[in-house]
C-alpha positions in Angstrom: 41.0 -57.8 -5.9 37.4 -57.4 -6.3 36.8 -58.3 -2.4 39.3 -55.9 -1.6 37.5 -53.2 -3.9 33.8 -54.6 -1.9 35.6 -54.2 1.1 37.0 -50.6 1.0 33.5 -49.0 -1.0 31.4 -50.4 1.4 33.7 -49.1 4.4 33.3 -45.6 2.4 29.7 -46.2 2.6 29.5 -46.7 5.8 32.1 -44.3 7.2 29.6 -41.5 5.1 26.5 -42.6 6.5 28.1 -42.3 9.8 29.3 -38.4 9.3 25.9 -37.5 7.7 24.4 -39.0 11.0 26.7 -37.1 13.1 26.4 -33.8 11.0 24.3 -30.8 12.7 21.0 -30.5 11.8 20.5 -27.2 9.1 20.3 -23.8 10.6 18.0 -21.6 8.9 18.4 -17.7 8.2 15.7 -14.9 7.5 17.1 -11.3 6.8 14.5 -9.1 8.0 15.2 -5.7 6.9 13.3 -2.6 5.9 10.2 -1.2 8.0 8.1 -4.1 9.5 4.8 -4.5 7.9 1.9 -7.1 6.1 4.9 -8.6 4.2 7.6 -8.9 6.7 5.2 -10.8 9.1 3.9 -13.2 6.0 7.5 -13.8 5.6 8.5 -14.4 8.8 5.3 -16.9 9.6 6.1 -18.9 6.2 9.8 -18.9 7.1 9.1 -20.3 10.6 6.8 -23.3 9.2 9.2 -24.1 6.3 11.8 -24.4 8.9 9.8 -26.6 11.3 8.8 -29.0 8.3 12.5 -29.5 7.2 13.7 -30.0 10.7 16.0 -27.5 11.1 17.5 -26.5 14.5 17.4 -23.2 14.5 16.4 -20.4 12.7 18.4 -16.9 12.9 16.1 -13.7 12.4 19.0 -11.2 11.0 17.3 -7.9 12.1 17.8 -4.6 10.4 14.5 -2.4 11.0 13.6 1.2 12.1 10.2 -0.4 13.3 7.2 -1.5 11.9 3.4 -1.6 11.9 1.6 -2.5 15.6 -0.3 -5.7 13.9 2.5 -7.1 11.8 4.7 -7.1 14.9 2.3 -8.7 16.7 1.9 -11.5 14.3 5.7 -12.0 14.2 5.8 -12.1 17.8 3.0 -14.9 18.1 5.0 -16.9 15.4 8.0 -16.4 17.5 6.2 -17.6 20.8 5.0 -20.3 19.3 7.5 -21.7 17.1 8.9 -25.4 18.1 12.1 -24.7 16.5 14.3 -22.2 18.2 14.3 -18.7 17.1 17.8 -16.5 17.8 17.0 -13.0 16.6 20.4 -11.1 15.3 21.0 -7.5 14.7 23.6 -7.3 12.1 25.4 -6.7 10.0 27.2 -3.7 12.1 25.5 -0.5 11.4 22.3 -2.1 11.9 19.6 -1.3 14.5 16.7 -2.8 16.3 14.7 0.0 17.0 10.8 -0.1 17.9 8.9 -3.0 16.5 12.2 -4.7 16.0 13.1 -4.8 19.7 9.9 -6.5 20.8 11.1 -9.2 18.2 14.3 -9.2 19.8 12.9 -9.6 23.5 10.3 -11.9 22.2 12.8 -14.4 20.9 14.6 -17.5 22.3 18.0 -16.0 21.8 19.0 -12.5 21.8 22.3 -11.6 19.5 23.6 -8.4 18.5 26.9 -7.7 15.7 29.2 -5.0 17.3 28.4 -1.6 16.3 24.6 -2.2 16.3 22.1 -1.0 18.8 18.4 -1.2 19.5 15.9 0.5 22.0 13.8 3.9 21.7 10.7 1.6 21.4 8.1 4.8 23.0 4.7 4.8 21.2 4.5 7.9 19.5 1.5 10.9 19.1 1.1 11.5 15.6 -2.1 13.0 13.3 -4.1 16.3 14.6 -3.6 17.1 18.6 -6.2 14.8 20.9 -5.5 12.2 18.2 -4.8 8.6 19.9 -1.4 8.0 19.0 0.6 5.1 17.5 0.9 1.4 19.3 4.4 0.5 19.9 5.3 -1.5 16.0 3.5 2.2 14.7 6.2 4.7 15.9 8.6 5.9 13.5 11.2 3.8 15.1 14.1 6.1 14.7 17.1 6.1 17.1 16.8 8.5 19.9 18.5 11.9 18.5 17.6 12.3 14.8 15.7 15.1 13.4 13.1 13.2 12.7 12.2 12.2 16.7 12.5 16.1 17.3 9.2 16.6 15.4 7.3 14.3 17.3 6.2 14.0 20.6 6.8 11.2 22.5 3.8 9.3 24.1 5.2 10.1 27.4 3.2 8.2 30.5 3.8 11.9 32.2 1.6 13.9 30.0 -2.4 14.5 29.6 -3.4 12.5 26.9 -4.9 9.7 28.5 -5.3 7.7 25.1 -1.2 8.5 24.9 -1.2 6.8 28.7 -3.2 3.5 27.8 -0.6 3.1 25.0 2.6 3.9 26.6 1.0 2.1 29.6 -0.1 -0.9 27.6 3.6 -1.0 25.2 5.6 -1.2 28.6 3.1 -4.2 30.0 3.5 -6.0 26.8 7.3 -5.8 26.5 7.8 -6.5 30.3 5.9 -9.7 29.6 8.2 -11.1 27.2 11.3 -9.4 29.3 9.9 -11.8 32.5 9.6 -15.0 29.7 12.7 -15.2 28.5 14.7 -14.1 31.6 16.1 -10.5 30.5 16.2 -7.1 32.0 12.9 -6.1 32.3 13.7 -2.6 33.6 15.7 -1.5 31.2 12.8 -3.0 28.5 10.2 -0.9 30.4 12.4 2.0 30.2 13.3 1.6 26.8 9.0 2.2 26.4 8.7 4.9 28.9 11.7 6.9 27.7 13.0 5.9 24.2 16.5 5.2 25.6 18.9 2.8 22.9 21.5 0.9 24.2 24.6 -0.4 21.6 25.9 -3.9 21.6 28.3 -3.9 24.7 25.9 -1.9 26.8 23.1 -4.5 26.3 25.2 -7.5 26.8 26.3 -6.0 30.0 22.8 -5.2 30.9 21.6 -8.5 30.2 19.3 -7.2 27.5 21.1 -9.7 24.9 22.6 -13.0 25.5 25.4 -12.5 23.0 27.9 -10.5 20.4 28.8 -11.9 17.4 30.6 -10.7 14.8 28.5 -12.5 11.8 26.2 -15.6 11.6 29.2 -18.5 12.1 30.5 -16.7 15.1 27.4 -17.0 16.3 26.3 -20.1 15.7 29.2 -21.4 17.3 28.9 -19.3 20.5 25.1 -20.9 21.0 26.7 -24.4 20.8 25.4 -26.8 23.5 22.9 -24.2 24.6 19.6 -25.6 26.5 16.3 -23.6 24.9 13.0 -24.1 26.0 10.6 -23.8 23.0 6.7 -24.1 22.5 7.6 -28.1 21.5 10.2 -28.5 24.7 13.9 -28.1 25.7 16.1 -28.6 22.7 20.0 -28.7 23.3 21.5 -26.8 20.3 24.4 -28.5 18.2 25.4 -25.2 15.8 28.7 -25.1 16.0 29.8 -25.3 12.5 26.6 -25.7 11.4 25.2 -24.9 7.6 23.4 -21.5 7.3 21.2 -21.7 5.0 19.1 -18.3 4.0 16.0 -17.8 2.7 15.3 -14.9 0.8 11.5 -13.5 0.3 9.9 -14.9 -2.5 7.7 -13.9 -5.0 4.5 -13.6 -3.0 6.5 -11.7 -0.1 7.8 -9.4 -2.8 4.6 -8.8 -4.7 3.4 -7.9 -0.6 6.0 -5.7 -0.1 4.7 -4.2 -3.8 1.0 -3.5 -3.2 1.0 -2.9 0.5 3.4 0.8 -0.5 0.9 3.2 0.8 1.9 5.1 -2.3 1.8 2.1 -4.7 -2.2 1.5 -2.6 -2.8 5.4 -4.2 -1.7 4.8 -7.3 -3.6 1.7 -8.2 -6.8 3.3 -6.6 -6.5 6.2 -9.3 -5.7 3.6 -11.7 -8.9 1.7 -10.9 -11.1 4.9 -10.8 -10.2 5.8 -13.8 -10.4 2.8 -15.8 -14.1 2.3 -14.9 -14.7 6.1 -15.6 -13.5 5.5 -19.4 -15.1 1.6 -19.2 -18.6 3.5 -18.6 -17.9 6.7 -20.7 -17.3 4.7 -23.6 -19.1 1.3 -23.1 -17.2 -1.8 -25.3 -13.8 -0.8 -24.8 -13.1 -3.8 -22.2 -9.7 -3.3 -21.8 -9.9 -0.1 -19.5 -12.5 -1.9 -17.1 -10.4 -5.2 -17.0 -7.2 -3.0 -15.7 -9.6 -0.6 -13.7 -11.0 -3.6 -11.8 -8.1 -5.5 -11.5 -6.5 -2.6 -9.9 -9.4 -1.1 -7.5 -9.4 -4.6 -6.0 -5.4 -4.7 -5.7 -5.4 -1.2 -4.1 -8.5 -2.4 -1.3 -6.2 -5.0 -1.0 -3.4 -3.1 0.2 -5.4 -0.9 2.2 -7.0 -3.2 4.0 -3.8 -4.3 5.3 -2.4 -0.8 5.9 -3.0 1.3 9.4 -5.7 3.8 6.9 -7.3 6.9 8.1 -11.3 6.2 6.6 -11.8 9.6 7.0 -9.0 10.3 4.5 -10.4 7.3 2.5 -13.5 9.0 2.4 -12.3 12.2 0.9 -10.1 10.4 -1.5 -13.1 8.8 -2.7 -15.3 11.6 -2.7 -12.5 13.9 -4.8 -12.8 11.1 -7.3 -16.3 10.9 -7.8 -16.6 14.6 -7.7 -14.0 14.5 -10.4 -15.9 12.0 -12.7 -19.1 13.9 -11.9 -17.0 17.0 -13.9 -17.4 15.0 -16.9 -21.2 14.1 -17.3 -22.8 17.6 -15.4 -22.1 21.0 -16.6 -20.3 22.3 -13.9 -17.4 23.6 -15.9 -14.9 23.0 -13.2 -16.2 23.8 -9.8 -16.4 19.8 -9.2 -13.3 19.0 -10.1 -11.6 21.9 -9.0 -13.4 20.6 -5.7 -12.7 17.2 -6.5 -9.0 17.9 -6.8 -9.1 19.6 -3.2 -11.1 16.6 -1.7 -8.4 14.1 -3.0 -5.0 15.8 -2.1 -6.2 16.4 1.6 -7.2 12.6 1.6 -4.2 11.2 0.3 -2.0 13.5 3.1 -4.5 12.1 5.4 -4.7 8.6 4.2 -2.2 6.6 6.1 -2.7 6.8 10.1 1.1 6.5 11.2 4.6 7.4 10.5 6.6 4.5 10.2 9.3 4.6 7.7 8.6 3.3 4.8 4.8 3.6 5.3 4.1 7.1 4.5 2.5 8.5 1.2 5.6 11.7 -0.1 3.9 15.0 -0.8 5.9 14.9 -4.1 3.8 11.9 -5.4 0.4 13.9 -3.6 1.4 16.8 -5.7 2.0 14.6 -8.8 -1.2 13.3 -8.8 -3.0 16.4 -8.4 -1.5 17.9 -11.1 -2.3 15.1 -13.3 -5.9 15.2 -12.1 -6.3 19.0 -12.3 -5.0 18.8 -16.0 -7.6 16.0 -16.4 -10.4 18.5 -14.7 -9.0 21.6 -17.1 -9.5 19.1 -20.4 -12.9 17.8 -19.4 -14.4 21.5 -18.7 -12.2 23.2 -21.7 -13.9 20.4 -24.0 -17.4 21.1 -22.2 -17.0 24.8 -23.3 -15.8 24.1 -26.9 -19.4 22.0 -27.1 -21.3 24.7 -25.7 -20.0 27.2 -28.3 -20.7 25.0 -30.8 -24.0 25.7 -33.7 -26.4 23.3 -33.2 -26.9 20.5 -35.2 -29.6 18.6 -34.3 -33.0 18.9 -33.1 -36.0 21.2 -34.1 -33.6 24.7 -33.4 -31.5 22.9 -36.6 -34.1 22.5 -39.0 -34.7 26.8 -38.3 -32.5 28.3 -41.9 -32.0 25.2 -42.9 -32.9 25.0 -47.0 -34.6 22.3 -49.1 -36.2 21.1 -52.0 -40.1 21.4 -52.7 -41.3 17.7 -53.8 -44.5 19.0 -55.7 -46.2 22.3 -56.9 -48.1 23.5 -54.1 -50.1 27.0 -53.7 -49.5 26.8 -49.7 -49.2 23.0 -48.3 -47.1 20.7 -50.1 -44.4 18.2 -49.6 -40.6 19.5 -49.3 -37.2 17.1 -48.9 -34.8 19.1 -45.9 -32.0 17.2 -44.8 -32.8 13.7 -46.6 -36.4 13.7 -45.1 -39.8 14.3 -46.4 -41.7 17.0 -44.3 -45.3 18.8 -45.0 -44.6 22.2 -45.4 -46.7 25.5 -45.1 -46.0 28.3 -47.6 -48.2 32.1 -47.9 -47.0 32.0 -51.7 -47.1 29.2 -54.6 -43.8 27.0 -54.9 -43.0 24.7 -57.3 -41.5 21.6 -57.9 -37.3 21.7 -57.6 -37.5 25.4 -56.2 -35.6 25.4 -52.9 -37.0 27.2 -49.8 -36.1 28.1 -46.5 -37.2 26.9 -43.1 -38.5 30.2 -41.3 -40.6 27.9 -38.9 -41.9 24.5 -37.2 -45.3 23.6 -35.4 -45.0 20.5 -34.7 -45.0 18.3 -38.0 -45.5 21.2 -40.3 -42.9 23.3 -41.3 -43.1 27.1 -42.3 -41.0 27.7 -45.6 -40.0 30.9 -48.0 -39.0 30.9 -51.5 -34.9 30.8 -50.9 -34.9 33.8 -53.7 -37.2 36.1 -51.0 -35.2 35.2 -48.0 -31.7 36.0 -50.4 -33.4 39.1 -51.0 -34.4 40.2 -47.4 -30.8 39.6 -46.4 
């Protein structure tokens, strides 16, 4: 019995090794979703590495994006290019879209899938800011499918028109995306065109077109249409074995999420006001420690995020310069006019501030208006407080001491000693005084004050 129980374990054994052997290598999924920017590419790179180092086969980029950021698409695309394991980038669930940024992904990538009911295209660069501005790269459009309200407002970076910075984008967008259409072997005039003239295609129109090399209705349909498929990566030809495959998905952790926090153009404002004014009160009231710690700790968070974000430094500029003006409220007596000025300066920056109108990346007029608010009732309490102090007796200084009553020290006929306000002070009188009699300060030359008999000045009155 106990041979026969050797005989059949070790069998197991061996009959389990041989499966594991056998079993596909992992296939590894990153949802990106949401507009394209410092985070999504961090996530993307980190994804692709961690899947190289684990030795999975393939890694499925589940895209859901209106577009994204010129530079963070760009990084994602280099990633992509250079990634030894495969990269298949998916458009699903259904509903979804690969629009802008997210269709240079899609072209730039080893596989090509849609979901039915998905589409992807209108990938124009687009001319946003004051007229003569340069306009948007390809990843800084809005992104939006052809058609919405949105794309009505804005005027497409057409090749056709006079700008000639709007020309060395569109002309430089349709190079770029014809390069990657000519490396992986898909239709490179409808890619050009999707540039030139914002056209979308859905999920049956690309596959006929050849702009996707397949439609899947989720990530296991896929993965078993892309078994036994030859790909050519930046390590070599790999032959996939998905088919039944485990997905395995990787959600954005913490640092992804905390990028995704900071690099909010409107969380960047925030924390900048945050900062500013933490140092104001740090230096206003030295020893209080706390508001510098947060003040610092935020300023350096929000330059941060800026420094990642497509910024306008002229809208920067007059951020800055509304703050400073409004700090500048509380130490000169301008009673308002800076910060009244200040408060201008800063609301024009902030709609200024972020140079592109990507989705997602824009800084709402609600929270501009908040702020303002919150700043102007900052700028009304700072000069209403200046007024109360200049209404205000004095009470201190030489103009004090001018009424002010005391105690003579000593009989004197004209010079003597008096105590006024707990101090000892020579003291110049044109009658006698005597000792205890109280007196009034009708004047000061220097050291010597002029004093009455407190009975003739009651008198006078």
């Amino acid at each position: 019995m106990a041979k026969l129980w050797r005989f059949v374990t070790g069998t197991a054994l061996v009959l389990a090794l041989c499966e594991a052997t056998a079993a596909p290598n992992a296939v590894i999924v990153l949802p990106l979703t949401g507009a394209i920017g410092p985070a999504s590419a961090d996530y993307v790179v980190r994804g692709l590495a961690h899947a190289n180092e684990e030795g999975a086969q393939l890694v499925v980029l589940e895209i859901d994006t209106p577009g994204g950021l010129d530079t963070s698409m760009r990084e994602i695309i280099k990633a992509i290019l250079a990634s030894p394991v495969p990269v298949a980038a998916y458009v699903a669930p259904s509903g979804a879209r690969a629009a802008s940024a997210g269709t240079y992904i899609l072209y730039a990538s080893h596989i090509a899938a849609m979901a039915p009911g998905t589409n992807l295209g209108a990938a124009t660069p687009v001319a946003i800011g004051l007229p003569g501005s340069s306009p948007s790269s390809p990843g800084k459009d809005g992104g939006a499918d052809k058609g919405t309200d949105k794309d009505k407002d804005k005027k497409p970076a057409s090749a056709d028109n006079g700008d000639p910075m709007a020309k060395k984008a569109v002309h430089d967008a349709a190079a770029y995306i014809r390069g990657l259409a000519q490396l992986r072997k898909r239709n490179a005039e409808w890619a050009e065109r999707a540039v030139r003239e914002a056209v979308s295609l859905s999920a049956d129109e690309a596959l006929a077109q050849h702009v996707v090399d397949v439609v899947a209705r989720d990530v296991p349909d896929l993965l078993a249409k892309l078994d036994g498929r030859n790909i050519t990566t930046a390590a070599g030809e790999k032959t996939l074995a998905s088919a039944g495959a485990v997905a395995v998905t990787i959600e954005p952790d913490w640092k992804s999420r905390f990028l995704a926090v900071i690099a909010n153009p409107s969380v960047a404002l925030i924390l900048m006001m945050i900062g500013i004014y933490g140092l104001f009160f740090e230096f206003y009231n030295p020893g209080g420690v706390l508001p510098g710690v947060i003040g610092g700790i935020a300023l350096l968070l929000a330059l941060f995020a800026l420094n990642m974000l497509p910024i306008n430094y002229a809208g920067l500029a007059l951020i800055v310069l509304g703050l400073i003006f409004i700090v500048a409220e509380a130490f000169l007596p301008a009673y308002g006019s800076l910060g009244v000025g200040g408060v201008i300066a800063f609301a024009v920056g902030a709609i200024m501030l972020i140079d592109t109108e990507v989705p997602g990346f824009g800084i709402p007029l609600g929270l501009i208006a908040t702020l303002a608010i919150v700043t102007g009732a900052f700028v009304f309490f700072v000069a209403a407080m200046a007024l109360r102090a200049r209404r205000r007796p004095v009470v201190t200084g030489s103009e004090e001491l001018i009424g002010s009553v005391g105690e003579m020290l000593d009989d004197a006929q004209t010079d003597g000693w008096a105590r006024i306000h707990s101090e000892s002070w020579r003291v110049h009188s044109t009658s006698p005084l005597k000792r205890g009699q109280h007196v009034h300060v009708t004047a000061r030359d220097g050291l010597v004050l002029t004093v009455a008999p407190a009975s003739e000045i009651t008198t006078k009155g």
